[in-house]
C-alpha positions as CSV (number, residue, x, y, z in Angstrom):
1,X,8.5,-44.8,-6.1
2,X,7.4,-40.9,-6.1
3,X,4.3,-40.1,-4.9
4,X,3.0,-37.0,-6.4
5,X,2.5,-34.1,-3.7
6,X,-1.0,-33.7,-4.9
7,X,-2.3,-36.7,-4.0
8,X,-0.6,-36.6,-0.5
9,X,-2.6,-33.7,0.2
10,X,-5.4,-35.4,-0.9
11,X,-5.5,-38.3,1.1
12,X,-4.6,-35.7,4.3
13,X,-7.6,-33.9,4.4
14,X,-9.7,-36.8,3.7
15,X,-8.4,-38.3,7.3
16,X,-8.9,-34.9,8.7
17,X,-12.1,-33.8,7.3
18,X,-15.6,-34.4,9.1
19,X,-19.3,-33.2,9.8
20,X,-21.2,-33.1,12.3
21,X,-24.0,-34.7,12.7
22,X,-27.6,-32.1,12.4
23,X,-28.2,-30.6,15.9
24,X,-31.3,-31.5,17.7
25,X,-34.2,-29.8,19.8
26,X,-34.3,-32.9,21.8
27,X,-36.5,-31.5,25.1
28,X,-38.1,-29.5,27.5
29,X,-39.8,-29.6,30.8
30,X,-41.1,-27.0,32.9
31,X,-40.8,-26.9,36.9
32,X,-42.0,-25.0,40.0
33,X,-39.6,-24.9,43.2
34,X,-41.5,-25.5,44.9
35,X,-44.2,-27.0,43.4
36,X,-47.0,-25.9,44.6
37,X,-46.8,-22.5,46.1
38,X,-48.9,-20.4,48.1
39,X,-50.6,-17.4,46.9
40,X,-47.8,-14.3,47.5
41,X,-45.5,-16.6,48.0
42,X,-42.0,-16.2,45.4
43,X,-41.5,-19.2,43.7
44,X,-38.7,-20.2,41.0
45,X,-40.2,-21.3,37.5
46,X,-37.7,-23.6,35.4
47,X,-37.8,-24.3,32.0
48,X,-34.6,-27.5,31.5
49,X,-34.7,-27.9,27.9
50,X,-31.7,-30.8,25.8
51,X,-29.9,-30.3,23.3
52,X,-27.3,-32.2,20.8
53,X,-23.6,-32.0,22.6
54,X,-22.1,-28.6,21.6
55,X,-25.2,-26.6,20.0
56,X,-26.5,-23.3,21.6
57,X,-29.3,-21.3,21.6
58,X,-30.9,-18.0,20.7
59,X,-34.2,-16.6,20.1
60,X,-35.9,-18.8,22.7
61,X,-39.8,-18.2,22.4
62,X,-42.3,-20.0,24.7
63,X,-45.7,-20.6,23.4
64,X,-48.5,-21.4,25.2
65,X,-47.5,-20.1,28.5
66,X,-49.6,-17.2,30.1
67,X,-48.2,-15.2,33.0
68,X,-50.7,-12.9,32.9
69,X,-51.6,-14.3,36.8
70,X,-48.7,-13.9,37.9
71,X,-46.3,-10.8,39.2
72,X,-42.4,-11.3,37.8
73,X,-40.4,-10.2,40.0
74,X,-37.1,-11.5,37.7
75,X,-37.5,-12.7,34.2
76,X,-37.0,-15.2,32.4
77,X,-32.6,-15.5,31.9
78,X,-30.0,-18.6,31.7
79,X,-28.6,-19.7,34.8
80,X,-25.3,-20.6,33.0
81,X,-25.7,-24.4,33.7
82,X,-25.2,-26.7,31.7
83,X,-24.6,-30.3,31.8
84,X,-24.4,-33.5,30.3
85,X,-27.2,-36.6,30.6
86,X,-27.8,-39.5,28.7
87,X,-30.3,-40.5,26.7
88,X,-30.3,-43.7,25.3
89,X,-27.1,-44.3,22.9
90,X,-26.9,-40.4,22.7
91,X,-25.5,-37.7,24.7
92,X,-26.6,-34.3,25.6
93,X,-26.2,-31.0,26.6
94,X,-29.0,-30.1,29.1
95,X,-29.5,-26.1,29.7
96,X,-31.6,-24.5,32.1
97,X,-33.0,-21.0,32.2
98,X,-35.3,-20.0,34.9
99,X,-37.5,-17.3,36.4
100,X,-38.7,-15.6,39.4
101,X,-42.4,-15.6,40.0
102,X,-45.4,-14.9,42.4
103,X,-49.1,-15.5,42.3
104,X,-51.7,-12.6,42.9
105,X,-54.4,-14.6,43.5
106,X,-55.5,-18.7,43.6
107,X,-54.7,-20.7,39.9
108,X,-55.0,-23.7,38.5
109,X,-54.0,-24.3,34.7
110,X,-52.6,-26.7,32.7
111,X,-49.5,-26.1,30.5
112,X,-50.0,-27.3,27.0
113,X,-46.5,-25.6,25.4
114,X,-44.5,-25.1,22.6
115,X,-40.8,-24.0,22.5
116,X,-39.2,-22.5,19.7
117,X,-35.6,-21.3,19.5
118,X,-32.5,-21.2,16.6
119,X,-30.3,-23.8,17.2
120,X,-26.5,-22.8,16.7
121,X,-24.3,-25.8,16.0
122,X,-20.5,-25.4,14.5
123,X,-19.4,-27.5,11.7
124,X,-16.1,-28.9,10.8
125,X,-14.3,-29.9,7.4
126,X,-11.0,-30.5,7.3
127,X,-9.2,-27.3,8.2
128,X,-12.2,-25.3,7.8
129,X,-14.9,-24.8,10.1
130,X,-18.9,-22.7,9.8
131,X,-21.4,-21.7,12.0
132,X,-24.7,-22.6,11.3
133,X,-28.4,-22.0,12.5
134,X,-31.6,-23.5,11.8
135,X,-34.5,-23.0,13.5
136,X,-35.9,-26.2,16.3
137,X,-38.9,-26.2,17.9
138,X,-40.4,-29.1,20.2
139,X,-43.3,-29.6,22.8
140,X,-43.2,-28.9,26.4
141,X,-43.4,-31.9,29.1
142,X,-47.3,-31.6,29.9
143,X,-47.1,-29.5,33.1
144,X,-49.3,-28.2,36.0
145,X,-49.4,-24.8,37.6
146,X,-50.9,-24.5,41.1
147,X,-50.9,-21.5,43.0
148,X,-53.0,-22.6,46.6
149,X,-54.6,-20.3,48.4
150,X,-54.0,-19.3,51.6
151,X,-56.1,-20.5,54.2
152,X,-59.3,-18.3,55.3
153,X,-59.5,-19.5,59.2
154,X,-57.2,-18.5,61.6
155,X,-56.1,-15.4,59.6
156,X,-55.0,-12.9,62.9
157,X,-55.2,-9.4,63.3
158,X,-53.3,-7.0,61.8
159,X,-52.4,-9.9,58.6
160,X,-51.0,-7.7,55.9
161,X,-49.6,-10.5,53.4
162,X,-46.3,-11.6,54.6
163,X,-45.6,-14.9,53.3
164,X,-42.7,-16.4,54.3
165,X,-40.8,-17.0,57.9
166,X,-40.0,-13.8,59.3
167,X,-38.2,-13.0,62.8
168,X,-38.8,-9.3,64.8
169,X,-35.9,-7.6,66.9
170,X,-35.8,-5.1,68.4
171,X,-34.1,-1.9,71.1
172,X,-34.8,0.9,73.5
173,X,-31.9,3.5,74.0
174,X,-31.7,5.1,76.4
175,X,-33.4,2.6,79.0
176,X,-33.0,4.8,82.2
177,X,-34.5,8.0,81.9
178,X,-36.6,10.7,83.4
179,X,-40.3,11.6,82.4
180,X,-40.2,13.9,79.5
181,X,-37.1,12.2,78.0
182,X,-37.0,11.3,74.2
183,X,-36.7,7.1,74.4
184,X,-36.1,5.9,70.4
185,X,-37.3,2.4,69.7
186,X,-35.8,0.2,66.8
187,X,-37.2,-2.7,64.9
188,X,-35.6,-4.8,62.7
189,X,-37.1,-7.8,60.5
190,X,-35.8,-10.0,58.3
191,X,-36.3,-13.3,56.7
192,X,-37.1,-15.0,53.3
193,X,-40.3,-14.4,52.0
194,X,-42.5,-11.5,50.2
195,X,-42.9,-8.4,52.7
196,X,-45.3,-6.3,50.8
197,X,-46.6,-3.6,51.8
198,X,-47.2,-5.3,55.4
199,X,-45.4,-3.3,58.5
200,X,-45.5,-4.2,62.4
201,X,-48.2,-4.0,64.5
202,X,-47.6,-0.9,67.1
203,X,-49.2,-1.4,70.3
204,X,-51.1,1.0,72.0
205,X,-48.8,2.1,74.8
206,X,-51.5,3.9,76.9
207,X,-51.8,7.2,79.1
208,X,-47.9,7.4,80.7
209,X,-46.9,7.7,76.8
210,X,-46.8,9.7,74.0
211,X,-46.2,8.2,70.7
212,X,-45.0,9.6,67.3
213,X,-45.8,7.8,64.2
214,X,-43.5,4.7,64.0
215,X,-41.0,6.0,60.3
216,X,-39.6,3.4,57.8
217,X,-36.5,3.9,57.4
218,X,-35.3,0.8,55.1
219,X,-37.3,-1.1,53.3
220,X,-36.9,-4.4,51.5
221,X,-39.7,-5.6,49.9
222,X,-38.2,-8.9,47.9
223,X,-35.4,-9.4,49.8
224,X,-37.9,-9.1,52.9
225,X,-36.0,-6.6,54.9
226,X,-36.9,-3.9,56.9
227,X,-36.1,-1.0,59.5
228,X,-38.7,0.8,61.9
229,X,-38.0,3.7,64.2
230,X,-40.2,5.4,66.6
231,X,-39.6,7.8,69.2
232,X,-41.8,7.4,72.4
233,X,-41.9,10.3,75.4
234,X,-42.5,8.5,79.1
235,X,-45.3,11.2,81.2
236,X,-44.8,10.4,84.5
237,X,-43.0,7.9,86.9
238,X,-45.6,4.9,85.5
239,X,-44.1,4.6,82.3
240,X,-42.0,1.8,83.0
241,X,-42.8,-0.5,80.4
242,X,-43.1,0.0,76.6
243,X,-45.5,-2.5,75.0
244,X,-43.9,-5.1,72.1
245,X,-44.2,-5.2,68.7
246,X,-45.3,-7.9,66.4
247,X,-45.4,-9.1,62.3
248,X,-48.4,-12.0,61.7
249,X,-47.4,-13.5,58.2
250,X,-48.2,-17.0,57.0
251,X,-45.4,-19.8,56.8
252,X,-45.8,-21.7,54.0
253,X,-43.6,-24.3,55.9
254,X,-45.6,-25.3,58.1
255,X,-49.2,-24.0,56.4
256,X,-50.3,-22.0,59.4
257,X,-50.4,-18.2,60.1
258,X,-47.3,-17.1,62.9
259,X,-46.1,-14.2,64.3
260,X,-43.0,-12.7,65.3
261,X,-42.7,-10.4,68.2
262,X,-39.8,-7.9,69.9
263,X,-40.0,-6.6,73.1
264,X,-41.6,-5.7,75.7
265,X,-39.1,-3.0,76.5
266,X,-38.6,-2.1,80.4
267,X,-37.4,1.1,81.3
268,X,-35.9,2.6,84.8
269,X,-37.2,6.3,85.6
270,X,-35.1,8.7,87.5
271,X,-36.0,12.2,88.7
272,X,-37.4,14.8,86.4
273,X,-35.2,17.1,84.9
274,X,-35.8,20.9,85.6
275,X,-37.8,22.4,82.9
276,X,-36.7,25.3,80.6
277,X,-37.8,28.5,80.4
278,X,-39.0,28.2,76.9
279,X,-43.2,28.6,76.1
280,X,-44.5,24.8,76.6
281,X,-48.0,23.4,75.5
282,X,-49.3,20.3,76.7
283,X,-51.4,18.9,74.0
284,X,-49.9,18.1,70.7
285,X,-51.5,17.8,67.4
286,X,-49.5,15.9,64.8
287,X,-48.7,17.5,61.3
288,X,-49.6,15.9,57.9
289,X,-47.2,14.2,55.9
290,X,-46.6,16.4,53.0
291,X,-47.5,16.0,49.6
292,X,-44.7,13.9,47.4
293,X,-42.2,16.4,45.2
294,X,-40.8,18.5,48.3
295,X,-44.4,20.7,48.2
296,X,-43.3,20.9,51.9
297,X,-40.5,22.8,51.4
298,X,-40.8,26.9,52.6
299,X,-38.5,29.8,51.5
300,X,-37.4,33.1,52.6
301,X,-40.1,34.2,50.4
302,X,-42.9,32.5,51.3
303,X,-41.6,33.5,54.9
304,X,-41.8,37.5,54.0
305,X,-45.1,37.2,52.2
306,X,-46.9,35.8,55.0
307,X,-45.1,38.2,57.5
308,X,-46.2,41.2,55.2
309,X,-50.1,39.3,55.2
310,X,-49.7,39.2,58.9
311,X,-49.0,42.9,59.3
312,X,-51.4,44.6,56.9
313,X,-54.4,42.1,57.6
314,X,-55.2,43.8,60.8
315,X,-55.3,47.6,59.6
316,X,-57.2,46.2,56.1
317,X,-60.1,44.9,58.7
318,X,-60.1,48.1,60.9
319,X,-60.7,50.1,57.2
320,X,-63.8,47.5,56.2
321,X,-65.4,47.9,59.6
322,X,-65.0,52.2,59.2
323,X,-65.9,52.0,55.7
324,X,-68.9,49.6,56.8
325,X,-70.0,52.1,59.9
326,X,-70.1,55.4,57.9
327,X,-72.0,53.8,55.0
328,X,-74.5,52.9,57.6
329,X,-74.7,56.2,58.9
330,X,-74.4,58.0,56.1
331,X,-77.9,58.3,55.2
332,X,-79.2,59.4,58.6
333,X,-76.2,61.8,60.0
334,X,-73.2,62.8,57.6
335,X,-70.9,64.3,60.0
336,X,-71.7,61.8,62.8
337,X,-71.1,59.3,59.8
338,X,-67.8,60.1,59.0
339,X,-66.5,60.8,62.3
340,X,-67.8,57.2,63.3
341,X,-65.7,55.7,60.4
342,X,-62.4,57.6,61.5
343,X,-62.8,56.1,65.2
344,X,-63.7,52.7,64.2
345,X,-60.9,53.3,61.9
346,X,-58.1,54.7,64.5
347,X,-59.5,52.2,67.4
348,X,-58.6,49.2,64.9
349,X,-55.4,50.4,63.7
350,X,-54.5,50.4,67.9
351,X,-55.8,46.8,68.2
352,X,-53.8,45.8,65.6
353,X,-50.2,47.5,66.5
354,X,-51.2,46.0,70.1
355,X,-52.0,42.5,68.9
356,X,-48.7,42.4,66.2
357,X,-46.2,43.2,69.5
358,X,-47.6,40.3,71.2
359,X,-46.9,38.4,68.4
360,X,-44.1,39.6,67.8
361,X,-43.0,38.8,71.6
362,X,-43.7,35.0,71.0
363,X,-41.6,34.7,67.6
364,X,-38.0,33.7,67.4
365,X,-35.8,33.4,64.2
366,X,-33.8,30.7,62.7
367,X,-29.8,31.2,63.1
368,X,-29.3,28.9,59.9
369,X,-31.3,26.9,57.6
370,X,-32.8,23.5,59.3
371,X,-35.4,20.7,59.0
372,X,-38.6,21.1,60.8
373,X,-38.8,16.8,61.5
374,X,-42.2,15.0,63.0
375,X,-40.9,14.1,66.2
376,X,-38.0,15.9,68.4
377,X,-35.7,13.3,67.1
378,X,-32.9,13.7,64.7
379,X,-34.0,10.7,62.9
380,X,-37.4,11.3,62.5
381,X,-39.2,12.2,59.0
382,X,-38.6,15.8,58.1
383,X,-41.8,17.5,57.4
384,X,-40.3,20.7,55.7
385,X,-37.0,23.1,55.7
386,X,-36.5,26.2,57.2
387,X,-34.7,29.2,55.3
388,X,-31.5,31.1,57.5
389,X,-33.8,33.9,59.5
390,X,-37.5,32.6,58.9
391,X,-39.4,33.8,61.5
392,X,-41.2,30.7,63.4
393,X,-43.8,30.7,66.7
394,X,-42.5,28.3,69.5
395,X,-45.6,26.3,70.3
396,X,-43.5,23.5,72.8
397,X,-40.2,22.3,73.9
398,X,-38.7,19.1,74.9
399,X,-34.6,18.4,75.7
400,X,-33.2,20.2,72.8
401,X,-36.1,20.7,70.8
402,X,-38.7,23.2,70.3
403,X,-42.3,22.5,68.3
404,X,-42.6,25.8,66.1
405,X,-45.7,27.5,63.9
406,X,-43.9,28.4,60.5
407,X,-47.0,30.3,58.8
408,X,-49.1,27.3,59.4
409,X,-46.8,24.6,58.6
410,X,-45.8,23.1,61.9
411,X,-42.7,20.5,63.6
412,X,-39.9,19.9,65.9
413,X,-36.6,21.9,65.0
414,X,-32.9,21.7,67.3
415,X,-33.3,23.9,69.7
416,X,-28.9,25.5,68.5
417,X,-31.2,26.6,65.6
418,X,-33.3,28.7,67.2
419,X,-32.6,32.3,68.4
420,X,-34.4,33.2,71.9
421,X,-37.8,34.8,71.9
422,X,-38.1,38.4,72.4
423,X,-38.0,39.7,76.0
């Protein structure tokens, strides 16, 4: 007997055909790793939410859940895990998406929340197959958030907020040198924790030294990294030792303030080298920083404008102080009046062309554009630039560098860009 092909076909896609079953919102739990953190201290918020096998998400919103305390320092995103757990007679698919959190300041609160999302389940039938989405939503595990504070005795000197465990190295190069030599120190810190805005604590090193402002030169501040150089100048045969550093920061291991320390440095002094025969002045009065946006920066023509000031201001004073005489003596004696003016007037314009070539014995000019840096270092913070032929005042000199005036403006430039004073 003939079946007719019809019914065949029937029967076929009634073995094939199915539907799944209506996804489910099944859960959701919130956790802190770790659980109770300090305050600054980074801390991983997880929200592990179940779902029927196979469905997906989108449009995730969590209600009920302030961060307004807290500094996020990575957002909420999936982790790409997923799993599978058991729950009763069912099974599930158990995502995770977390975030990256600190706390500002102490808290205490209680999470009373709701999550909402679209759940995105695919449907079979037959040959045929559809996407569909319907909205879920389903309360959070009850969940406390505690962010401790840290503790208010014992907090050492110099505590800038480091939370974490940190460890301090650190160098000298060179070790063995002679008084007057540049010696550049060079911490390092790492660790896992928050840095902040929290730096080393610089020792004073005391009367054989002078000390230029430590410079960061890396910085870190989640990944809790960081790079300090200094340059240090030994005086005299005494300076044989160069004072450590140190980093207090709190360990929330152990719940107790540490710090981490690098050096001291020991160094071996030799004989003086012979001095130069550039100008040298002993004392030395650090520069400000500049402002931020390069306002440090000076040009050719801020250069020649201040040159031209410098020439003309003397001869403009000797013509106030003639104009000034014979006013005064004007009333009382005309002749005598204006004959005072013209040698108060001729005896200034003298002063003036005197006082310019002494200047103008003291300045030297740049051979090529340069940096003018805080310390005579070559990896020390530049202050400002230097155009090709700005004339600059040497004020000191060290091994290859010279401290110069540029029209008020002043730092350490490389002594190969520098064209001898005058004889």
């Amino acid at each position: 007997m003939r079946r007719r092909p019809s019914i065949l076909l029937a029967a076929a896609l009634l073995a094939l055909a199915g539907t799944a079953g209506a996804a489910e919102l099944a859960g959701a739990r919130l956790q802190a790793v770790p659980e109770r953190p300090y305050v600054g201290q980074p801390f991983e918020l997880s929200l592990h939410i179940e779902v029927s096998a196979g469905a997906e998400l989108s449009d995730l919103a969590l209600d009920g859940l302030s961060l307004d305390a807290l500094e996020t320092m990575q957002p909420f995103r999936s982790t790409g895990e997923r799993r599978q757990v058991r729950r009763g007679d069912r099974t599930l698919d158990a995502l995770q998406i977390a975030g990256r959190f600190r706390g500002r300041q102490p808290l205490l609160q209680d999470v009373n929340a709701a999550l909402r999302a679209s759940l995105v389940e695919r449907r079979s039938s037959g040959f045929f197959s559809s996407w569909t989405t319907v909205p879920a939503a389903v309360r959070v595990a009850p969940f406390r958030l505690e962010i401790r504070p840290l503790p208010a005795a014992g907090v050492p000197e110099g505590f800038r907020g480091a939370v974490g465990v940190f460890n301090l190295r650190g160098r000298a190069e060179p070790w063995q040198v002679a008084p007057g030599d540049l010696v550049n120190l060079e911490y390092n810190l790492g660790g896992v924790g928050w840095l902040g805005a929290a730096l080393p604590v610089m020792p004073d090193l005391g009367p054989h030294f002078r000390a230029y402002p430590p410079e960061v030169v890396q910085r870190e501040e989640e990944g809790a990294r960081l790079t300090l150089r200094q340059v240090v100048i030994p005086l005299d045969t005494n300076a044989t030792l160069i004072a450590g550093a140190r980093l207090p920061f709190f360990n929330p291991g152990s719940g107790a303030y540490e710090e981490t320390t690098a050096g001291p440095f020991r160094l071996v002094l030799v004989a003086a080298r012979p001095a130069t025969n550039l100008p040298t002045v002993k004392n030395v009065v650090l520069p400000p920083a500049p402002p931020a946006g390069g306002a440090g920066a000076v040009g050719t023509a801020a250069e020649t404008a201040i040159g031209r000031l410098r020439q003309v201001a003397p001869y403009g004073i000797a013509l106030l102080a003639a104009i000034l005489v014979a006013g005064l003596l004007y009333a009382w004696r005309p002749r005598v009046a204006v004959a005072a003016g013209i040698a108060v007037l001729l005896a200034g314009a003298y002063a003036g062309r005197l006082w310019q070539g002494r200047a103008q014995q003291a300045e030297c000019r740049l051979l090529a554009a340069g940096a003018a840096r805080l310390a005579p270092a070559a990896v020390s913070r530049e202050l400002f630039r230097l155009a090709s032929g700005a004339t600059v005042v040497p004020l000191e000199h060290t091994e290859g560098w010279t401290r110069v005036d540029a029209g008020g403006r002043r730092g350490w430039v490389a002594d190969d860009l520098l064209q001898p004073p005058r004889p």
